[in-house]
N, C-alpha and C positions, 0 to 999 in steps of 0.2 A: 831653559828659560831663566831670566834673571827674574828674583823678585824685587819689586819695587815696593817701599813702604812709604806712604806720605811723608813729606815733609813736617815736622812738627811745627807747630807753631809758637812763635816766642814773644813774651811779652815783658815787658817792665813794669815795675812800680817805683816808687819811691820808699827805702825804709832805712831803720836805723838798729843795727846792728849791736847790744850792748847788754855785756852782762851773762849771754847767753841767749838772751832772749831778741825778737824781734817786732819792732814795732812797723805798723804803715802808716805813711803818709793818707789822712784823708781832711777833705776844707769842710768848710761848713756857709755853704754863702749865704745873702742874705735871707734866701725864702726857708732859710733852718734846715733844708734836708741835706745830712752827709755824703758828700760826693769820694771816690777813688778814682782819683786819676789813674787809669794804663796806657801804656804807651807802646808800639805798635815797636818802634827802634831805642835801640841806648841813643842814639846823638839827643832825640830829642828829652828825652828821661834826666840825661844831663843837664839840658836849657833849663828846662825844668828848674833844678835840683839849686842852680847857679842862681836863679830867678825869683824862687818863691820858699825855699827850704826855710825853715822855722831858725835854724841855728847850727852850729857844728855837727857832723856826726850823719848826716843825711847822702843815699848814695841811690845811685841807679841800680835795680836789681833787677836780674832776668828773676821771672818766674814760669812758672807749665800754667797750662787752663785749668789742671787740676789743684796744684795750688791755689789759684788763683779763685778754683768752686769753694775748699776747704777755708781761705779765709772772707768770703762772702758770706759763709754760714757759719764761723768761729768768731775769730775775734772781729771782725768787723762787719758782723750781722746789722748795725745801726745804720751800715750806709743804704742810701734809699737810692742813688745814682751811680755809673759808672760814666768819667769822663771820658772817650776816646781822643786820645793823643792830643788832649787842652792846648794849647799857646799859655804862655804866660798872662795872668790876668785876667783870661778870657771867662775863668769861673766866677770873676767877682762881676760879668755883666750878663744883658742879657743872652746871649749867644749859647751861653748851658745849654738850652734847647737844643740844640744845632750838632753840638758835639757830645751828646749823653743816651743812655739807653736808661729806662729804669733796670733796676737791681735783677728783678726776673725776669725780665725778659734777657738781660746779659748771661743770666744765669744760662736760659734754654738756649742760647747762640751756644757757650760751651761745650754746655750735654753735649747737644745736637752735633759740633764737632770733633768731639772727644772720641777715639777709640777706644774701644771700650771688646772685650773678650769673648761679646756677643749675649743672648739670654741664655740660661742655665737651662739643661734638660728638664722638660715638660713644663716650660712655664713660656709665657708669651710676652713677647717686647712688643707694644703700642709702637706705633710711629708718632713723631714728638712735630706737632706744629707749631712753630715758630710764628707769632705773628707779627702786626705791623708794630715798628718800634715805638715803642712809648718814651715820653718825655721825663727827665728826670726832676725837673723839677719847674718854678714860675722865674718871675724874673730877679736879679741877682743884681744890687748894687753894692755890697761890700762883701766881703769874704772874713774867714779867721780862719788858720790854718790847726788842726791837732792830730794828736795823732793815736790809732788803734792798737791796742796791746793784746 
């Protein structure tokens, strides 16, 4: 029998690589709650990057879901949305809605398909309900882009 393991899943951000250290791209539109764009492929990550990037130095970056949990609840615990795969400008209107999840509930889409090593002897894993997606924020007539350290 062959084993099969899932396909991982891959995602981008936007970040800026310097120093050592790394920062992400996240906007800020107009109803104030910090948004992170992810992006499902590099081509669009790119458009992206060519489109809306703040300044030199900005680049399409794969990242895991676990990164992806790690800076959710590290350096970019502020953000109150996650954009899926935005179009250019589309965070500075009202369509947010459309293409966002709030922060936890992005969070438990992760969990939820993260492999994981299973629960440790004598203890018990819950099953994790995922509910209906929530919106990340109201509506959006300008934007400003900064970025998470």
């Amino acid at each position: 029998m062959q084993d099969h393991k899932p396909a991982r899943r891959r995602y981008w951000i936007i970040a800026n690589r310097e120093n050592g250290r790394i920062r992400i791209l996240t906007t800020v539109p107009a109803n104030g709650e910090r948004v992170l764009p992810v992006f499902s492929f590099r081509e669009e990550a790119e458009m992206y990057v060519r489109c809306e990037a703040p300044g030199i130095g900005w680049t399409a970056s794969e990242t895991t879901a676990g990164e992806l949990i790690s800076f959710l609840c590290g350096p970019c615990s502020a953000v109150r949305a996650v954009a899926l795969d935005p179009l250019p400008e589309v965070l500075s209107r009202d369509m947010i809605r459309l293409v966002s999840l709030d922060r936890k509930s992005f969070l438990e889409v992760l969990l939820e398909n993260t492999p994981s090593a299973g629960p440790t002897p004598g203890s018990r894993r819950a099953p994790r309900n995922v509910g209906a997606a929530r919106s990340g924020g109201g509506s959006s007539s300008s934007r400003s882009l900064s970025r998470s350290m």
